[in-house]
RODO-2510 file (C-alpha; in nm, 4 decimals, decimal comma):
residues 144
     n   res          X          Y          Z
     1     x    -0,8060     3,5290     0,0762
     2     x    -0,5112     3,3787    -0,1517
     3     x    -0,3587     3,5963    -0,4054
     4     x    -0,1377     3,3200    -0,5824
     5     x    -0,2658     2,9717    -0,5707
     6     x    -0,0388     2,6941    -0,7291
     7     x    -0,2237     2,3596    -0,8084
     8     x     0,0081     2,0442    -0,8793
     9     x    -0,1489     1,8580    -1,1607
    10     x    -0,0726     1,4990    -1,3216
    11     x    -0,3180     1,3047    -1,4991
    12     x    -0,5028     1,1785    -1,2242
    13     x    -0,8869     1,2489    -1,1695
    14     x    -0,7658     1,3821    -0,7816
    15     x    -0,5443     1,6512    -0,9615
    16     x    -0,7928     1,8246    -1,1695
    17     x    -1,0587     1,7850    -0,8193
    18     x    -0,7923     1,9908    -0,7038
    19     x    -0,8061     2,2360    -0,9869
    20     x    -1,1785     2,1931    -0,9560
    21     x    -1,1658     2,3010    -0,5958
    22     x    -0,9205     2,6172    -0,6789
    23     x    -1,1190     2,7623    -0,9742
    24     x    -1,4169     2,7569    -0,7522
    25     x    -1,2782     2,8526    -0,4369
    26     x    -1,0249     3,1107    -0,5303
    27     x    -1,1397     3,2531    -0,8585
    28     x    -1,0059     3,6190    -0,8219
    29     x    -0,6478     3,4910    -0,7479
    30     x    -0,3949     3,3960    -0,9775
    31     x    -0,3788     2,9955    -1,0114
    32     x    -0,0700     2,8441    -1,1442
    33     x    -0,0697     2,4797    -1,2452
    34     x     0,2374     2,3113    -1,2234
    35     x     0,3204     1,9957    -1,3327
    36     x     0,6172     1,8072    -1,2059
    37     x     0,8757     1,5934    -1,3934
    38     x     1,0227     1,3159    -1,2163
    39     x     1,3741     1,2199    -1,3744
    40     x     1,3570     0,9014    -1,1548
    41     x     1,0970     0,8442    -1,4212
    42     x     1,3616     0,8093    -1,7045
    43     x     1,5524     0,5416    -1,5067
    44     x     1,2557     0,3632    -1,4297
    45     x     1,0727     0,3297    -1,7641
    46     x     1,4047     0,1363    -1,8505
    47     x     1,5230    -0,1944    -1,6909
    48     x     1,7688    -0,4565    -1,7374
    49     x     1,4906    -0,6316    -1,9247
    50     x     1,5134    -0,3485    -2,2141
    51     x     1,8477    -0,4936    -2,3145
    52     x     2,0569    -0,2320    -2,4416
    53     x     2,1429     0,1420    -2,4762
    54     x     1,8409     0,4035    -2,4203
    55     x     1,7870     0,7148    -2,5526
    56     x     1,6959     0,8861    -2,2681
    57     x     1,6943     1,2008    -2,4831
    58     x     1,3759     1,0780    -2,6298
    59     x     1,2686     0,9577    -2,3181
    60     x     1,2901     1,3422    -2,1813
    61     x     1,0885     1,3933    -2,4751
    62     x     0,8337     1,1989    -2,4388
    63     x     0,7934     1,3213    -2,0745
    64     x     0,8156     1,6813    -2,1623
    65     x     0,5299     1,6143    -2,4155
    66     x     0,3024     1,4751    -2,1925
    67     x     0,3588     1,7663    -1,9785
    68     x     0,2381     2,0144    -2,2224
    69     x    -0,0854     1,7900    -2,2846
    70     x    -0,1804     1,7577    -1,9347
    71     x    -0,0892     2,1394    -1,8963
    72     x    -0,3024     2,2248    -2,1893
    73     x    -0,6086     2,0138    -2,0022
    74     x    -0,5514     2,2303    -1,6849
    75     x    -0,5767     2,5508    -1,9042
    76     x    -0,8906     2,3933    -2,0730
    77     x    -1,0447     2,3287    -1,7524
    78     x    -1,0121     2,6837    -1,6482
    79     x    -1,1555     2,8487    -1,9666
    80     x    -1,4585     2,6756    -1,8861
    81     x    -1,4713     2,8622    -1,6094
    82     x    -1,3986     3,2074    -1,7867
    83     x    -1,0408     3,1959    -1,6234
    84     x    -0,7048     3,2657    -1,7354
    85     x    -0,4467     3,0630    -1,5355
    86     x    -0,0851     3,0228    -1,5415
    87     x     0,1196     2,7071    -1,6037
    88     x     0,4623     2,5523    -1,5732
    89     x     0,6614     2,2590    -1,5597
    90     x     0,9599     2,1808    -1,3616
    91     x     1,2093     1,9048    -1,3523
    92     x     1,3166     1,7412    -1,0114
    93     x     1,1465     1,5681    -0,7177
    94     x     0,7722     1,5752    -0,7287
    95     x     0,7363     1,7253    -0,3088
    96     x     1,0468     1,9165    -0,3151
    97     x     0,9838     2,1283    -0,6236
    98     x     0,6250     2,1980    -0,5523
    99     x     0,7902     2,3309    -0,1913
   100     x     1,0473     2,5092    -0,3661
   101     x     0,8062     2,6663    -0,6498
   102     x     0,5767     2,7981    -0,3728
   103     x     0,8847     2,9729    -0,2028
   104     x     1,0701     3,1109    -0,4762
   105     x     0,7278     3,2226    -0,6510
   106     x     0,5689     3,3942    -0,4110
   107     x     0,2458     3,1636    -0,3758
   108     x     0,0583     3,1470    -0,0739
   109     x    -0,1583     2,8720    -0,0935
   110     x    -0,1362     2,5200    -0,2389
   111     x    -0,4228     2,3062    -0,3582
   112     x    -0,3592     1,9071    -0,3989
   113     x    -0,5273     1,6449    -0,4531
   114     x    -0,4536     1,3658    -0,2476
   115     x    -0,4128     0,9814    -0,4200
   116     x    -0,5983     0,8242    -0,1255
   117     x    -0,3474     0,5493    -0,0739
   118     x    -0,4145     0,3724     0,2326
   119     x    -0,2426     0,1404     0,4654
   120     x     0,0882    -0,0527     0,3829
   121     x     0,1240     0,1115     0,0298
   122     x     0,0724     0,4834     0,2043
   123     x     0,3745     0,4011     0,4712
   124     x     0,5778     0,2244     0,1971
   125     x     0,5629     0,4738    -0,1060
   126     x     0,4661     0,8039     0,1054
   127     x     0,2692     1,0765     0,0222
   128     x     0,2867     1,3722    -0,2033
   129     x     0,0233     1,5668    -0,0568
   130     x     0,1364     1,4808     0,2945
   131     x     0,5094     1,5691     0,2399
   132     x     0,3651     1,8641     0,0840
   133     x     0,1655     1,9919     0,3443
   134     x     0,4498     1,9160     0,6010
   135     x     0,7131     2,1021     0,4552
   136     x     0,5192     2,4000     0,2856
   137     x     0,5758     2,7623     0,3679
   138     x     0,2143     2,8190     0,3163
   139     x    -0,1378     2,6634     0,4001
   140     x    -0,1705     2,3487     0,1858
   141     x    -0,5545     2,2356     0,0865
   142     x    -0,5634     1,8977     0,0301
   143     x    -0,8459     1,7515    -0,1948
   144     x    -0,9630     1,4447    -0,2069
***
């Protein structure tokens, strides 16, 4: 049985499955939800369309605050349930620092949910949940 379960969420229906799946199926551990902040976002919510300087201060901003809202849902989520959990956020690559939090946390299980992209846009733009799974220390669940 998992002692320390870490649960990637985003807004997305399959991340709080995920969460679902975790409260449910590990409710004695400790569940951290993490959320991940992409700077590649920053860069990409601009364009040479914008037309001139950004503040990418207020871009970080912005990001961070939607962070704290989806965190906040996560915690929500688990109350109804009568459980504490943790949470976090963490800036870099959305795989890699899910990878990294598990190792340098001591976690030892991860619960995802998968996107469910299929075909030419799963080879083309990858897989979270996959890349996770591949390159994780410890067993990955994936939800979907």
């Amino acid at each position: 049985m998992a002692s320390h379960v870490l649960v990637p969420v985003d807004d997305s229906e399959r991340s709080t499955d995920a969460l679902e799946f975790a409260l449910n199926e590990h409710p004695d551990a400790r569940i951290t939800a993490i959320h991940v902040i992409d700077p590649s976002d920053f860069y990409a919510a601009t364009s040479v369309e914008t037309g001139g300087m950004v503040d990418y201060e207020q871009l970080r901003q912005s990001h961070e605050t939607r962070a704290d809202g989806i965190l906040k849902d996560a915690r929500e989520q688990a109350a109804e349930h009568g459980i504490e959990i943790e949470t976090d956020d963490v800036v870099g690559s959305v795989p890699g620092s899910i990878v990294d939090y598990a190792e340098e946390e001591g976690v030892d299980h991860v619960v995802i949910g998968s996107h469910g992209r299929t075909g030419a846009s799963r080879i083309l733009l990858g897989s979270v949940a996959e890349t996770v799974a591949r390159r994780s220390p410890v067993p990955v669940t994936i939800v979907r």
